[in-house]
C-alpha positions as CSV (number, residue, x, y, z in Angstrom):
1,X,-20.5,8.0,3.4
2,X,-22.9,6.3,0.7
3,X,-21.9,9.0,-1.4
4,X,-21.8,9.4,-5.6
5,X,-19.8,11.5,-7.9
6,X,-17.9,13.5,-5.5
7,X,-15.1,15.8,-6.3
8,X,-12.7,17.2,-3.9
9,X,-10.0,19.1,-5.8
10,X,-7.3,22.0,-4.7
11,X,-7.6,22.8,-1.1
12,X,-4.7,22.6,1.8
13,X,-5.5,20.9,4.9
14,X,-4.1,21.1,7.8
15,X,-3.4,19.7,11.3
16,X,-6.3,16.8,11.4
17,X,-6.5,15.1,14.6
18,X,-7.3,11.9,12.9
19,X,-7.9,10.9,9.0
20,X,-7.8,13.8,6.6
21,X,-10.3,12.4,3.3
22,X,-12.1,9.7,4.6
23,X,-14.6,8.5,1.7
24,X,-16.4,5.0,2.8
25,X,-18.8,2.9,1.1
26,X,-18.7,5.2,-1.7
27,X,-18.5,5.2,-5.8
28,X,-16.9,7.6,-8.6
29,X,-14.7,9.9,-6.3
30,X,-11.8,12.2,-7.8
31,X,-9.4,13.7,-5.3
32,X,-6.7,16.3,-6.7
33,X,-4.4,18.6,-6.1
34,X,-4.2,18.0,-2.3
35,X,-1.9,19.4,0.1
36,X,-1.9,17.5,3.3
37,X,0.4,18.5,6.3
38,X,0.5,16.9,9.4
39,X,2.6,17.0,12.5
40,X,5.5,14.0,11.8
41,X,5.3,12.7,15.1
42,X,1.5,12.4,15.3
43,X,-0.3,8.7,14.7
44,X,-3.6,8.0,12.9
45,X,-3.3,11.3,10.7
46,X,-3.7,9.3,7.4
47,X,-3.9,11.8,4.4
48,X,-6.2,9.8,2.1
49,X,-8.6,6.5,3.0
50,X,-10.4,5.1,0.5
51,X,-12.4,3.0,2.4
52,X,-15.1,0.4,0.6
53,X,-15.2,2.5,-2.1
54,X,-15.0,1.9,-5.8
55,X,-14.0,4.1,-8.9
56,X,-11.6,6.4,-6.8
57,X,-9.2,8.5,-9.0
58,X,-6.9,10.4,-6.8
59,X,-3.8,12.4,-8.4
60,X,-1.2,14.8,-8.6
61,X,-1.3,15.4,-4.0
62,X,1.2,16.1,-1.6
63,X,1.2,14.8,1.8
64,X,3.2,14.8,5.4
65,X,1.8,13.1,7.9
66,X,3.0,11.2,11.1
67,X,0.8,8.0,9.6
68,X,0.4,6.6,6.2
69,X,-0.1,8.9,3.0
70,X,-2.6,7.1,1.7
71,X,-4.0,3.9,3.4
72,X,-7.0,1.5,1.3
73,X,-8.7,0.0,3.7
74,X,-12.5,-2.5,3.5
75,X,-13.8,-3.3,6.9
76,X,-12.4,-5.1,9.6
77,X,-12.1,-9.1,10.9
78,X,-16.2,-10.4,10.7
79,X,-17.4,-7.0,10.5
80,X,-15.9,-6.3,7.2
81,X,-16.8,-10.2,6.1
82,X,-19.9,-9.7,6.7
83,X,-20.7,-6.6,5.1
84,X,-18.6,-7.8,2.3
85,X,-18.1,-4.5,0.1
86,X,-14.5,-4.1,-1.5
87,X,-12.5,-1.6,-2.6
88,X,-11.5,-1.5,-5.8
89,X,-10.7,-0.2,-9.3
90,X,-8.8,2.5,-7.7
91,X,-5.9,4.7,-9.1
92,X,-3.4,6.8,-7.4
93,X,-0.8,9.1,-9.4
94,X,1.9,11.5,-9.4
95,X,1.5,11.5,-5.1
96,X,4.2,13.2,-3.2
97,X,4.7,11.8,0.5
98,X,6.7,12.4,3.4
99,X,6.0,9.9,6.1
100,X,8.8,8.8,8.3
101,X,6.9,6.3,10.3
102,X,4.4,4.9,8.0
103,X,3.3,4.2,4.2
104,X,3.3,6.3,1.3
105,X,0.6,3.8,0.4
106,X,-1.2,0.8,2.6
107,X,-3.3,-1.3,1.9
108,X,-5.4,-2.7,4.9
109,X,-4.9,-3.9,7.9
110,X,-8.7,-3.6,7.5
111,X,-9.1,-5.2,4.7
112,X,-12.1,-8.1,5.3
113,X,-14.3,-6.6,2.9
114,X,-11.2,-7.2,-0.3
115,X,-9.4,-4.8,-2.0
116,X,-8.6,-5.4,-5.5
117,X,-7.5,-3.5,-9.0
118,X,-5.4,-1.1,-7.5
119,X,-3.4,1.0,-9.9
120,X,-0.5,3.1,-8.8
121,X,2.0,4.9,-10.6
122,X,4.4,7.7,-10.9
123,X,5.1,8.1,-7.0
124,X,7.4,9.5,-4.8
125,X,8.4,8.9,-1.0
126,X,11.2,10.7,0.6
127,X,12.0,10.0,4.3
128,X,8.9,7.8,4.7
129,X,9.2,4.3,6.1
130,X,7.9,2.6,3.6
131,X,6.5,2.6,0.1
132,X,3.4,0.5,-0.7
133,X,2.8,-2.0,2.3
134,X,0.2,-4.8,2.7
135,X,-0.7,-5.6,6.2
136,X,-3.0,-8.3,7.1
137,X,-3.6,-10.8,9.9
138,X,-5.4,-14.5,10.8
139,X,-8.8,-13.9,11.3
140,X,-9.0,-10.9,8.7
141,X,-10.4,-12.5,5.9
142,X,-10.7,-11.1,2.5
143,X,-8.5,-10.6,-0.1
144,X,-5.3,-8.2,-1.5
145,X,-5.2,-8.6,-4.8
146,X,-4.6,-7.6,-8.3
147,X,-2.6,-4.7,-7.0
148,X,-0.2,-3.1,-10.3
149,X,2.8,-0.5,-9.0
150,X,5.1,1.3,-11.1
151,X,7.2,3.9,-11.4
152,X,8.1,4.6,-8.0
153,X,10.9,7.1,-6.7
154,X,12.3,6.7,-3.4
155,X,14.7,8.3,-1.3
156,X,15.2,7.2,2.6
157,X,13.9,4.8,3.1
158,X,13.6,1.8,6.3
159,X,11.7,-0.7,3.8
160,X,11.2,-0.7,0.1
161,X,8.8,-3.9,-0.1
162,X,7.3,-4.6,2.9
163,X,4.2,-7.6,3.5
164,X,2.9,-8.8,6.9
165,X,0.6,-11.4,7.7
166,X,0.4,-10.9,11.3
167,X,-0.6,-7.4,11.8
168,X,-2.7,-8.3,14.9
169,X,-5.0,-5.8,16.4
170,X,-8.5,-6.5,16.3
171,X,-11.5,-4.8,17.1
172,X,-12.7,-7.5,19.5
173,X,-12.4,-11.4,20.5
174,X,-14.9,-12.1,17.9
175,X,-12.7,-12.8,14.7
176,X,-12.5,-16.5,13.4
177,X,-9.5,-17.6,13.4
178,X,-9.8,-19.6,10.3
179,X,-10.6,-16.7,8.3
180,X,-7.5,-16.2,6.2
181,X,-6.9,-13.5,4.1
182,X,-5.8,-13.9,0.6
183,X,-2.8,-11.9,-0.6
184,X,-2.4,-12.8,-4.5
185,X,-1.1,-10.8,-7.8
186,X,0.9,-8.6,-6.6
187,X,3.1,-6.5,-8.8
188,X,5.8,-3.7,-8.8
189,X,7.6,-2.7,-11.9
190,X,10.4,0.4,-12.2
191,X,11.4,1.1,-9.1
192,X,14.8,3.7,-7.9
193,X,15.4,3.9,-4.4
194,X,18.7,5.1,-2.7
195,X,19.4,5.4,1.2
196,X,17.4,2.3,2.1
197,X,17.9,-0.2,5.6
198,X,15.8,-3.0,4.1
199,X,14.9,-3.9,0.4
200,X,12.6,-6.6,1.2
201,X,10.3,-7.8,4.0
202,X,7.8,-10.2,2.8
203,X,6.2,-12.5,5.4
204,X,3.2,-14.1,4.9
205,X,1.1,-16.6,6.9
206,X,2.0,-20.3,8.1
207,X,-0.2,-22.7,5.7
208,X,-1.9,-19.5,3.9
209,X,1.4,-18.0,1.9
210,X,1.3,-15.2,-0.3
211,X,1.1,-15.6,-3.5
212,X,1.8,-14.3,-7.5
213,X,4.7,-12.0,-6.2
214,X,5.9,-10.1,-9.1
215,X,8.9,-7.3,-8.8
216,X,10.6,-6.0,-11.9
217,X,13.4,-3.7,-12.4
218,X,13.7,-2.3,-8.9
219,X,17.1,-1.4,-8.3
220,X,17.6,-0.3,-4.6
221,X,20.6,1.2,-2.9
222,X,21.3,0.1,0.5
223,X,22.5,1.9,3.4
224,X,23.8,-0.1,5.4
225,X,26.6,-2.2,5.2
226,X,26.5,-6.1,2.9
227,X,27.0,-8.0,6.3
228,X,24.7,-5.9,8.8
229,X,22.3,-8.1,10.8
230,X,19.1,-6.9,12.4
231,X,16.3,-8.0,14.8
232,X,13.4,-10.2,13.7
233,X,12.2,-11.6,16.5
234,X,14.2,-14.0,18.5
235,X,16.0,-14.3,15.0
236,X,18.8,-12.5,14.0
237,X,18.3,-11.8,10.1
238,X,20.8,-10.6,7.3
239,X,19.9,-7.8,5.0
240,X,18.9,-7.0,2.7
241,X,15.9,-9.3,2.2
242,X,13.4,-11.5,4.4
243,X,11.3,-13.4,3.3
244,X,9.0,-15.8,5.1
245,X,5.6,-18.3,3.5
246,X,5.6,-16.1,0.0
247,X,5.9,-17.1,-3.6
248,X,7.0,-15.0,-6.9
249,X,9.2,-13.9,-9.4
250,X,11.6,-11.1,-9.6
251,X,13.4,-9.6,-12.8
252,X,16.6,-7.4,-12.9
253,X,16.2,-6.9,-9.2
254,X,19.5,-5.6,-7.4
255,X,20.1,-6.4,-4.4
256,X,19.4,-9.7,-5.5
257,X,16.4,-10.9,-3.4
258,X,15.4,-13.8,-1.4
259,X,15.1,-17.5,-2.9
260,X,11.3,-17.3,-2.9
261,X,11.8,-14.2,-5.3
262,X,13.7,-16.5,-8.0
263,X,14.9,-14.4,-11.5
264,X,12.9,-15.6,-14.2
265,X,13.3,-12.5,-16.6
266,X,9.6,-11.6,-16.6
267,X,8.1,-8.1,-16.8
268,X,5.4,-7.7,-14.3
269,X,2.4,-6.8,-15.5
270,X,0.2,-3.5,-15.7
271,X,-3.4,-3.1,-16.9
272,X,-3.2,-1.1,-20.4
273,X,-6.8,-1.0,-20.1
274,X,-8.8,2.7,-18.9
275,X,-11.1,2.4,-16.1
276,X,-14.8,4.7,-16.0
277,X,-13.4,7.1,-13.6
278,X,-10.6,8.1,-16.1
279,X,-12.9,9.5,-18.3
280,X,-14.7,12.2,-15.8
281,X,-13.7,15.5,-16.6
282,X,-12.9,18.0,-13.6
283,X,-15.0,20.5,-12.8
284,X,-14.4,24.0,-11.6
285,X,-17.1,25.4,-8.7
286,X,-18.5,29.0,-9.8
287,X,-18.3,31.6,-7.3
């Protein structure tokens, strides 16, 4: 906490009852070479939480855990509005996960305080429920945005791309309800995934949509069947897309996805630019 050039490099940890690497309202972290194992079946045992933080370089890990790999996270409903400290300029490479009931990479719920510059490449998910997922709620706040994936590798998988705007909990009764977040610029590009349920899940918020969806040469296996249904709601809803109050783009997408996703033969973007952080040498500890 309030902490400055920190390293924390090669080390296995093991069997945390709650976050592993917790790093909050801090600046100019590296995390690498990580090995995180937790129980499968075991909630809240997040690997890696950046959490208000900026300048976080975090590479070349491995993690099991029964919740999400690595979950960005900035404060939560009015508490994080009115503390008002994002995270941001962070980049995540080369991360090995196994999660089969939460995130290789999340981004909120709490997220009041923004997140923002995200950069994530060269992943891979096998048997996790998800790849990079963006969960956010009325009364959060905030803002998701400018968030640039590539390069992602997945193998069994329940969702592929996977946005909610009505990820409810909150800490108290306290939240505004007119505090909307902002979910905006958000980009995957060169994505293989085989043995997947659901491509697509995107489902923003009534009157406050998400916007500046861009997906680029994903191509996604499905496991189930063309004309399998599934449970959304009262709603029964055909794979393999859903899509609810978002807006976007998609190129050389198969399956195809839904009509707010229209094909306009676009790459999506990804910075080309090097942030500080990239620049800090490792260090080795003397003994």
């Amino acid at each position: 906490m309030y902490s400055d050039q920190i390293q924390i490099s090669n080390l296995n940890l093991v069997n945390s009852p709650y976050w592993f690497v917790h790093p909050i309202y801090s600046s100019n972290i590296i995390i690498n070479g990580l090995t995180i194992r937790a129980p499968l079946d075991v909630p809240n045992t997040d690997g890696i939480n950046p959490d208000s933080s900026t300048n976080v370089r975090i590479e070349d890990n491995y993690i099991e855990s029964g919740d999400d790999c690595i979950a960005i996270k900035s404060g939560w409903d009015e508490y994080g509005i009115k503390f008002g400290k994002p995270s941001q300029h962070i980049i995540i490479r080369r991360l090995t996960c196994i999660s089969p009931k939460s995130a290789m990479i999340a981004l909120g719920s709490e997220m009041s305080g923004g997140i923002q510059d995200i950069r994530v490449e060269d992943l891979t998910a096998i048997n996790t429920e998800s790849a990079v997922r963006i969960k956010s709620a009325v009364g959060r706040g905030g803002f998701v945005k400018d968030i640039f994936v590539k390069g992602l590798n997945l193998n069994t998988m329940k969702y592929v791309f996977w946005m909610t705007g009505s990820y409810g909990d909150h800490p108290d009764n306290k939240f505004d309800p007119k505090a909307l977040p902002n979910v905006t610029g958000i980009n995957f590009r060169d994505v293989t995934a085989k043995n997947v349920t659901i491509a697509g899940k995107l489902e923003g918020i009534s009157n406050d949509p998400f916007t500046g969806i861009c997906i680029s040469n994903a191509t996604i296996e499905m496991f189930v069947k063309k004309d399998a249904y599934i449970e959304m709601g009262v709603h029964k809803v055909k794979l393999p897309w859903n899509c609810t109050d978002v807006s976007g783009v998609t190129s050389n997408v198969v399956p195809q996805p839904c009509e707010l996703l229209p094909e306009k033969k676009v790459d999506c973007p990804f910075p080309t630019d090097k942030l500080p952080i990239e620049s800090v040498q490792f260090k080795t500890c003397s003994i």
